[in-house]
N, CA and C of each residue as an Amber inpcrd file, in Angstrom:
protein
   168
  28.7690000   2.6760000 -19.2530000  27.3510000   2.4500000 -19.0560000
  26.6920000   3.7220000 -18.5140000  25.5100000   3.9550000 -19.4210000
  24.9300000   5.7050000 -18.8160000  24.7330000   5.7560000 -17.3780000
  23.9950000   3.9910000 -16.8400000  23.2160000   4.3200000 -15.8200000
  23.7630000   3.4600000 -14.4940000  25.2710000   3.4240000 -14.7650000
  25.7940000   2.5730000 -13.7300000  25.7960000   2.8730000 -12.5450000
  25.7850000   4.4690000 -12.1080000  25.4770000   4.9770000 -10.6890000
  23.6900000   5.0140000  -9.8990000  23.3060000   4.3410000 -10.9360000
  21.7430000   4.1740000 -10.4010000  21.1820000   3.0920000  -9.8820000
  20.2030000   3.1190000  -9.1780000  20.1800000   1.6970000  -8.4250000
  18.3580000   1.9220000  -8.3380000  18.2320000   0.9120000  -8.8400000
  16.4530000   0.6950000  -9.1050000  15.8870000  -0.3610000  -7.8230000
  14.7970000   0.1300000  -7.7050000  13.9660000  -1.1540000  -6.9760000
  12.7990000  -1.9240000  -6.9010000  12.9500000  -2.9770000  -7.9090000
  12.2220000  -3.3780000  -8.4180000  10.8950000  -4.6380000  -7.4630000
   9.4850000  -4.4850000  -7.8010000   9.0900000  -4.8570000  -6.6500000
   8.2960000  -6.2130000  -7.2940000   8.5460000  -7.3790000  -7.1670000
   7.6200000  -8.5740000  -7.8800000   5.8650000  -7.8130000  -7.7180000
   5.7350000  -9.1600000  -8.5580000   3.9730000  -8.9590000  -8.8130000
   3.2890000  -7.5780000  -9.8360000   4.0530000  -6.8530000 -10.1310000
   3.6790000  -5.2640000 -10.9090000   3.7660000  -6.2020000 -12.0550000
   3.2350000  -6.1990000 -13.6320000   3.3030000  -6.4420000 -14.8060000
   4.7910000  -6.3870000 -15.5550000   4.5110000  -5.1270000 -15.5280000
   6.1140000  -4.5760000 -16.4510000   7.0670000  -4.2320000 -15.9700000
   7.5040000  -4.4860000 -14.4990000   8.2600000  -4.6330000 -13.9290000
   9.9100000  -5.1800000 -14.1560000   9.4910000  -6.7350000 -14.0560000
  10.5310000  -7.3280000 -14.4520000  11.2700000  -7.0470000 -16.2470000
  10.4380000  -6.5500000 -16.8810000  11.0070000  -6.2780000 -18.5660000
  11.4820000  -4.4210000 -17.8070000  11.1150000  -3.9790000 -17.4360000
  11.6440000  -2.2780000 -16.8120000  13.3490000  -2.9720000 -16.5660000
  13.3400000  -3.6670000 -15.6660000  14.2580000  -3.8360000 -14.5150000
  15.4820000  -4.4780000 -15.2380000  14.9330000  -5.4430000 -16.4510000
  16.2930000  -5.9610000 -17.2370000  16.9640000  -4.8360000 -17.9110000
  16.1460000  -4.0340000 -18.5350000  16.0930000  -3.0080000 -19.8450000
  17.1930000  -2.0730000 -18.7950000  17.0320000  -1.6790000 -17.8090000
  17.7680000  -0.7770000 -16.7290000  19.0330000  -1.2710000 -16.7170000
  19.1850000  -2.9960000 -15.8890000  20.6250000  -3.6020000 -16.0470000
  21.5010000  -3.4800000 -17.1390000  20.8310000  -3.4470000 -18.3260000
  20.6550000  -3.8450000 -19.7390000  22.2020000  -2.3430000 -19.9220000
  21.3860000  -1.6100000 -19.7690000  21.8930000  -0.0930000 -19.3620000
  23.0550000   0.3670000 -18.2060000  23.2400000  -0.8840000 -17.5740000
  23.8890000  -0.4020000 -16.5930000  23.6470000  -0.1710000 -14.6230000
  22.5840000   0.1940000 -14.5960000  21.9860000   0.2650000 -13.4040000
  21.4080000  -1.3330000 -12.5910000  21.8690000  -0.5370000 -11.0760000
  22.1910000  -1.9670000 -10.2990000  20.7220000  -2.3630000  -9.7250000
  19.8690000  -3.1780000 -10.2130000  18.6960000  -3.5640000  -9.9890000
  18.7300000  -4.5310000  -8.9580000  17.7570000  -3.9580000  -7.8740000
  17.2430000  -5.0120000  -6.5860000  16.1220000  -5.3190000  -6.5470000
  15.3520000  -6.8060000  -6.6480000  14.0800000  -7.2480000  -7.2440000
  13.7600000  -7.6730000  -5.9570000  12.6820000  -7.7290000  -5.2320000
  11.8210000  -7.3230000  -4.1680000  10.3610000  -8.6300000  -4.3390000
  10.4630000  -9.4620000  -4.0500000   9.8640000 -11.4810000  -4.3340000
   9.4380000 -11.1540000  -3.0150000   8.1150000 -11.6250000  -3.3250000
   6.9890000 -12.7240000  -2.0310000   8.0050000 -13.8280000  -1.9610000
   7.9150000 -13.8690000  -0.6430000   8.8670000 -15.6520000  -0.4600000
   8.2300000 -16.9760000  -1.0360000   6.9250000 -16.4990000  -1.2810000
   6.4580000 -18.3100000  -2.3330000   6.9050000 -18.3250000  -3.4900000
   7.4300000 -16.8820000  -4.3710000   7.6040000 -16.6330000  -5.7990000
   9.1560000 -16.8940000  -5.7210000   9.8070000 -17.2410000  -4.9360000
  11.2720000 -16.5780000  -5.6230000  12.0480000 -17.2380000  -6.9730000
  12.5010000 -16.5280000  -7.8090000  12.7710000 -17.1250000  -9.4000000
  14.4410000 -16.7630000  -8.8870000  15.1360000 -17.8050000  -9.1670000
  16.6020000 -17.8410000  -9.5260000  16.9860000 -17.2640000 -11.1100000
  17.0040000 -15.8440000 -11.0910000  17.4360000 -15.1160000 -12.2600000
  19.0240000 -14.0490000 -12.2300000  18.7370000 -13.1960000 -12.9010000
  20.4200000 -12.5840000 -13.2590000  20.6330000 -11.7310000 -12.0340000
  19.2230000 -10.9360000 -11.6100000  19.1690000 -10.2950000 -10.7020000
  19.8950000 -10.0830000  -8.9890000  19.5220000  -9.2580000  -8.5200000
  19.9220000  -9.3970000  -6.7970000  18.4620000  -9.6910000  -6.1980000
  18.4750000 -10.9190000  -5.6240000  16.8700000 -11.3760000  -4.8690000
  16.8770000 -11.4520000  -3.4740000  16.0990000 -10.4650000  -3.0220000
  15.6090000  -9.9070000  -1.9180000  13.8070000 -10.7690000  -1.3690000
  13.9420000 -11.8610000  -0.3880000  12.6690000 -12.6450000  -0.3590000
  11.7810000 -11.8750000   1.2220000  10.9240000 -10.9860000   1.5200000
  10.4140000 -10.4370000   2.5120000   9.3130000 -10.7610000   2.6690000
   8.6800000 -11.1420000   3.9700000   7.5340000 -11.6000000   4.0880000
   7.5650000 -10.7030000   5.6250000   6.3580000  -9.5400000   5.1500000
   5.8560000  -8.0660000   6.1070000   4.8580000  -8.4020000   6.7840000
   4.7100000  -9.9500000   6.9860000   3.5770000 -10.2110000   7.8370000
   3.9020000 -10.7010000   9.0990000   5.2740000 -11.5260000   9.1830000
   6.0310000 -11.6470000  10.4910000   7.5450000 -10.2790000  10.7600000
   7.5810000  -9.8880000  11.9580000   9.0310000  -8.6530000  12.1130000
  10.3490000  -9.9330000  12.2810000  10.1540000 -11.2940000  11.9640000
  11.7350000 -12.0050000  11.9940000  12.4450000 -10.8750000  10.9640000
């Protein structure tokens, strides 16, 4: 895989984001997807849920 030493970070809510972020895996590279905690989607991905409005 070309892009297996690469590691993307992918951030919810951007448009073309999530089609970037498969196309990358797709390729090899280890994608971390970056969800509002009301959105979170159970997909192929690594899901990361942060909410920057409380420091828990």
């Amino acid at each position: 895989m070309p892009l297996r030493k690469i590691k993307v970070l992918e951030l919810a809510g951007l448009a073309p984001a999530p089609f970037c972020g498969m196309v990358l895996a797709d390729f090899g590279a280890t994608v971390i997807r970056i969800d509002r905690v009301t959105t979170i989607l159970l997909i192929i991905f690594c899901l990361i849920a942060l909410n920057l409005e409380y420091s828990q």
